[in-house]
Structures are given as C-alpha cells and as structure tokens.
N, C-alpha and C positions, 0 to 999 in steps of 0.2 A: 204389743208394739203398734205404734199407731198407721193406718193404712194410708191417710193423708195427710200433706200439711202443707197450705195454703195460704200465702202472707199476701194482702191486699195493702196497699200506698197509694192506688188513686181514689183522691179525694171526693171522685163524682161518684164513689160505691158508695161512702161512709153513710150519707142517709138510708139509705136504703139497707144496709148492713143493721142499723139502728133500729131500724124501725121494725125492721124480722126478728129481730133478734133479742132484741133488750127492752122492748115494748111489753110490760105486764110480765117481765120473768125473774124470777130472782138472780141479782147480779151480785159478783162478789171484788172484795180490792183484799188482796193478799197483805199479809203484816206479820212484822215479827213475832207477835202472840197468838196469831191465829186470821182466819177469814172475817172479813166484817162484811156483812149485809148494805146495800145499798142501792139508791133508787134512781130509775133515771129518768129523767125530767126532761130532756127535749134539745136537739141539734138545731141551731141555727148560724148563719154567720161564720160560719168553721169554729162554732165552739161547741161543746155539748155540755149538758150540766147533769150531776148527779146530788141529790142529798145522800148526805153522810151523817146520822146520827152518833154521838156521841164521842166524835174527834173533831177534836181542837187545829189539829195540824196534821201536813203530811209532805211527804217530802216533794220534790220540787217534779220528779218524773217516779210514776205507778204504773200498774199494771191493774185494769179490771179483767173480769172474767164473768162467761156464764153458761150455762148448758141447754142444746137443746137436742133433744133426738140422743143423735150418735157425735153429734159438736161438741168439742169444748172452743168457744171461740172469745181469745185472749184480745184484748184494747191494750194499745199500748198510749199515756197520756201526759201530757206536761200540762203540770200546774198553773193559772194565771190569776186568779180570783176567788177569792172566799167571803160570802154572805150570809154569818148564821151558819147555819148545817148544810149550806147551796155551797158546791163549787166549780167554778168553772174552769174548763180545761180545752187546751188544743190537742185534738185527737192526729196520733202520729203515724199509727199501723193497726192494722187487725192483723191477727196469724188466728187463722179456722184449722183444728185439729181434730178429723174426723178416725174416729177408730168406733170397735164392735165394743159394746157394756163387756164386761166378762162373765156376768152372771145378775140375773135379776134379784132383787133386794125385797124379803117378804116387810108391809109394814106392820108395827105393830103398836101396841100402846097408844099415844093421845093419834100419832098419825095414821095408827091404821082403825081410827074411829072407837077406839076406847075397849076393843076385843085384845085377848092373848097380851095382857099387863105381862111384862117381863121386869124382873128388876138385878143387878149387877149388886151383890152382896160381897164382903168379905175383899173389896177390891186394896190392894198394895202396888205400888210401881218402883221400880226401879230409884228412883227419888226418894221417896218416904224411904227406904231399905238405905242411901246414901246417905242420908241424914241424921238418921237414927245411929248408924255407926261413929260417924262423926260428933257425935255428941257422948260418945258412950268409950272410951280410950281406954281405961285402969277395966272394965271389965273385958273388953278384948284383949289386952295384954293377959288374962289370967285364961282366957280359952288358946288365945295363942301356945301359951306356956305348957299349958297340958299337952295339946298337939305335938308339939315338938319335941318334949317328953319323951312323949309315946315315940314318936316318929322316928328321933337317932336310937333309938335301939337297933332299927334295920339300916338304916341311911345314911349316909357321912355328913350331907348336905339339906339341911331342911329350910324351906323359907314359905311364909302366908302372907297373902298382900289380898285387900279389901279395898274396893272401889271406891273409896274417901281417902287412899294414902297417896293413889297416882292416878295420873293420865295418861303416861308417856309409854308403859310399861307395855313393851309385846306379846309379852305372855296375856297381861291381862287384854290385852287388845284381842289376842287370837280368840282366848275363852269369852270373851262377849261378843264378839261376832258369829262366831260357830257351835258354841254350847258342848265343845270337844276338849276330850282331851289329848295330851302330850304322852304319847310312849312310846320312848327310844329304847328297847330292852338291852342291845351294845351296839355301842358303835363302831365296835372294831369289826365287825361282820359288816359283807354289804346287805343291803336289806332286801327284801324278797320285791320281785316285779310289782305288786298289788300297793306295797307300800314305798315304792321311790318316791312318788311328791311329795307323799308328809313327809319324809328322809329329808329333800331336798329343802323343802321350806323350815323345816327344822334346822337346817344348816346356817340355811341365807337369812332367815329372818330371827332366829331365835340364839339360839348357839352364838354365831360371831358377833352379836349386838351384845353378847353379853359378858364382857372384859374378865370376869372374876370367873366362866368357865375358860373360854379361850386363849386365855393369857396364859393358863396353870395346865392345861391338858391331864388335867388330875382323876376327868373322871370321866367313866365311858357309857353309862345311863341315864336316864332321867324320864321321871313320870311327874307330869303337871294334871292334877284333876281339877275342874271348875270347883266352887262351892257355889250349893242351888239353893232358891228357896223354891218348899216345892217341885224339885226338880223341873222350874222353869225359869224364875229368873236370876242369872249368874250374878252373883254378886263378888265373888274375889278366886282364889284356885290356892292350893298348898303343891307346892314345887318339891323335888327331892331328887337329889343326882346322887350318885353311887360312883366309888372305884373300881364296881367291877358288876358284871353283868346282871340283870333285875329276872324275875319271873312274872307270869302272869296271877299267882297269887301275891306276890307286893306291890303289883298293880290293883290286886281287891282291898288289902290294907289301905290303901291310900282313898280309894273310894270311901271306903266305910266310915274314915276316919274324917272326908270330907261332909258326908250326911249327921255324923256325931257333931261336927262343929256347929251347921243349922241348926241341930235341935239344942243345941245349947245356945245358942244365939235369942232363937225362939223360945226358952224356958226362960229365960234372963228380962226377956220383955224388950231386946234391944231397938226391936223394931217391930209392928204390928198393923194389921191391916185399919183401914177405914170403919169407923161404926156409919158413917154415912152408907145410902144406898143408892143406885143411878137407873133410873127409868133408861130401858133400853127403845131405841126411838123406829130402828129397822135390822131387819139378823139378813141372815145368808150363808151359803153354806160354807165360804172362806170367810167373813167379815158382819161389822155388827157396827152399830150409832148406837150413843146416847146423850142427853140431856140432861144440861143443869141449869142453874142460875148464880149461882154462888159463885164469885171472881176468886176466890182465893184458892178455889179447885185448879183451877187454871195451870198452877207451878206446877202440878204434878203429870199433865198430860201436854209435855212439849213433842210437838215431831218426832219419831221415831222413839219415843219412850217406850218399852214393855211393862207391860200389867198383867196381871195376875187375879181374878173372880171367879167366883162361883154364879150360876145362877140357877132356878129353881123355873123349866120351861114349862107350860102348860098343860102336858101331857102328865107334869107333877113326877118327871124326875130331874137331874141334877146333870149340869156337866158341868167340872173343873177350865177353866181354857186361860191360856197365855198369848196375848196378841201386841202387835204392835202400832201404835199411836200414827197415824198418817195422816190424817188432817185436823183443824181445830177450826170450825164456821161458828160468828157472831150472829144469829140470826135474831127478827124481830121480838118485840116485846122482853128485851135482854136474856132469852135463851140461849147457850153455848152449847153447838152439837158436835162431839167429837166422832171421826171415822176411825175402826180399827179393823186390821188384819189376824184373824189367828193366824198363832203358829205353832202349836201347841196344845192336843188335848189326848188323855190315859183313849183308851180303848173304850171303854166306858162311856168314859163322858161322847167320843165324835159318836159312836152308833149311838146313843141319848139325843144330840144335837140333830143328826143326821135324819133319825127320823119323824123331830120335830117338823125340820125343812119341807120333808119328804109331802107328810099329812096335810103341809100350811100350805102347798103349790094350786 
C-alpha cells in the first residue's frame, strides 16, 4: 500500500519536478501492449518534449512515468506536436507516489554483468493452452466423451467446459481466479460454521445464475474440480451434481478423473510448451524479469497472464514455478522485459529457489 500520494498542478514545480526527476532516468509511457521507453529532451515554454522511438502515433492525453528511490512519479500530458520520434506535449499534473520496494531484486544475467546466466525453459501460458484447444474440437469431444462416460456412472449430472468455449461462465470464473474447487456434499444440511462462505457464495454466485439447477431443484450436490496443467495453470473444470448426497471419495473420482483429462490432453499434443528459451534479467524471492526481442512473443505475455517454466538456477538445481504477468516494459535497443509474480511453486522447487535467493544476497 502506498505511504504517499502527492499531486502537484502548480506549474512553477514542473521544472524543477523535470529536472530531478527525468533528467538521465529511464522514463516510461504506458500502452496497450506494454511500456515503452522513452527520453526526455527538455521543458521550456510550458511545453516539455520527449523522443519516442518507434511510434507513429498516440493518443491525444498519456500518462509518462518513472522511478526514483522509493518514487514512482506519474506525468500526466496532452499531445500537441510531433516531429520525427520528438513530441511535444503540455504537461498537465505530476502525482509522486512514494511507498517502500517490497523486496530487493538479485540481478542477473546480462544485468547483473554476465554472472549466474538463468534461463526460463519449457515456458507455456495460459494463451498457448487457449489456443491450442481451440484449434483442436473432434479430439476434445473424444476426451470429453470418455469423462463423461466414466462420470454418469456415479453422477446424474456431468458437464466440462474449457477456456476457449466461454467467458461468461462462473464456474469458470471462480476456477481461474482461485484454483479451487466446488464441494457442496448436500444441500439439504446447513453447512458446518468453517464452510458458510463457500455455502453462501455457492448459492449467490453459482447455484442461482445457473437456471438448469435452480429452476429443477432436482439436485442436492455438486463437485466442480479445476482441470490443471501442471497443476498450475487452470484451464477449464468438470462439473457434476447429484440427486442426492456426494462423499468425500466422489470427490477424489472427480479429481483424478480431472488430472486423467490433462494427461490426455498432454499425450494428444493439444497443446505444448515453448521450444524457445528466456534469458531471466533479475529473480527475487516472490518475482522474476525477463528478456527478449522477438515481437511475436508479445501475445503470449499480456497483463495478468499465468505461465508456467522450469528453470535450471546456478547452484544447478531445478525449480518448477507459476507466476503471473504484471508488467511488459519496451526497453532500448528493442529489448522487451517482462515482470512477473510467482504464485506457485511444489516444495521442491520454493526451498531450490529460496535458497538460491538466500546465497545471491
């Protein structure tokens, strides 16, 4: 949370705000595909000018940024002039947003001078896995078919949805945000104190959106399990309601039967990771950069996308991790450095990672 936040409008700061600030430091202007680097040239006249390499255009009011310290201090700008890669602009507000780093950043690779080469192997996102299903229909309908098979033998009610059939879907919304599952064992019982919320949000959000249970009052369970790859990133869930009350082992059927579909997903070829590999640029002990140059990488690493690599850290073992996509900065000489979060790593791999950290302090 940030400690300060500081909006400055009188225009007899701005030089002076400029010139501490943005004088020799890397500046960034936010965009729809990611950060773009950019330089700043010099206030006069109440205009300031920046070079912008490699855009054409931009819209009429932007936002620069840049960091110093414990600053991040945002420019707010409206467009007036473009010459070449110059543009000039009337500067409208600063907001200076002072908080604490939350943890220092070890470098590595070309920036931490060419020691402890890292590289991001076996890398898949949630993209490449959408895609790939989406291209792949008559052999999903044939793992569908087995599932479901299998499944009404115990179940009245079976149903599997894959994140290329909807958007809209709650269930699937719940499973890609929380990585959890649905288990209502009856609902004719009230539910034990520990599980009222899930009850409740099961109710309000799941249950009554969903016309074909609530309309029929037909059935009084239901287990929704995610399907993982990896058991990290969610890609769809197999649903199944009952007319009458579930156990905790047709809750392990319905797991198992979820990790069966992955590996035949995975044996089928429907979807597979990257043969590229990614120079990792700084780690840490929640979060990690890396570099590329190749634009067409680009679609796979939007804001808040989850990934899925291995890497191979210097101490020469392994850790699995799943993070998520939080920034994408265009930086000089057309390098693209992406920031991510883990959130996600076995036992294994965090003590492997952890005590890379630990050594590289």
């Amino acid at each position: 949370m940030a400690d300060l936040i500081k909006t400055v409008t009188d225009k007899t700061q701005f030089q002076f705000l400029l010139d501490n600030f943005f004088v020799n430091s890397p500046v960034f202007i936010k965009t729809s595909s990611g950060n773009i680097t950019l330089q700043y040239l010099g206030y006069s006249d109440g205009n300031v000018a920046f070079r912008i390499a490699m855009v054409k255009s931009l819209p009429e009011n932007v936002v620069v940024f840049t960091r110093h310290k414990t600053n991040t201090i945002y420019l707010s700008l409206k467009s007036i002039e473009r010459s070449e890669d110059t543009f000039i602009f009337i500067p409208i507000k600063f907001q200076i947003i002072s908080e604490s780093r939350k943890e220092d950043r070890k470098l590595v690779g070309v920036e931490g001078g060419g020691k402890n080469i890292i590289y991001m192997n076996r890398l898949i996102t949630d993209y490449i896995i959408e895609r790939g299903l989406s291209t792949a229909e008559k052999k999903i309908d044939k793992i569908k078919e087995f599932a479901e098979f299998e499944l009404k033998k115990k179940f009245d009610l079976v149903k599997i949805v894959f994140i290329n059939e909807t958007k809209t879907d709650n269930r699937l919304k719940h499973v890609l945000s929380t990585s959890k599952a649905i288990y209502m064992p009856n609902l004719n019982v009230d539910p034990e104190s520990s599980k009222v919320e899930d009850y409740n949000f099961y109710i309000n959000n799941i249950y009554k959106s969903d016309i074909s249970l609530s309309s029929r009052n037909k059935y009084v369970a239901e287990i929704t399990v995610p399907i993982m790859y990896n058991n990290i990133i969610v890609y769809g869930y197999i649903q199944v309601n009952s007319s009458q009350p579930v156990t905790d082992g047709m809750y392990e059927v319905c797991r198992r039967m979820s990790i069966a579909i992955n590996q035949l997903m995975q044996k089928n070829q429907l979807f597979y990771p990257l043969e590229d590999r990614f120079l990792v640029s700084d780690i840490s002990h929640n979060g990690l950069g890396f570099v590329f140059k190749e634009k067409k990488f680009l679609r796979f690493f939007e804001e808040g996308s989850k990934i899925n690599f291995d890497i191979l850290l210097p101490t020469q073992k392994k850790a699995l991790i799943g993070a998520v996509v939080r920034n994408v900065t265009f930086l000089e000489n057309r390098i693209i450095k992406t920031g991510c979060e883990t959130f996600c790593m076995d036992v294994t791999s965090r003590s492997n990672y952890d005590e890379f950290i630990q050594i590289s302090q």
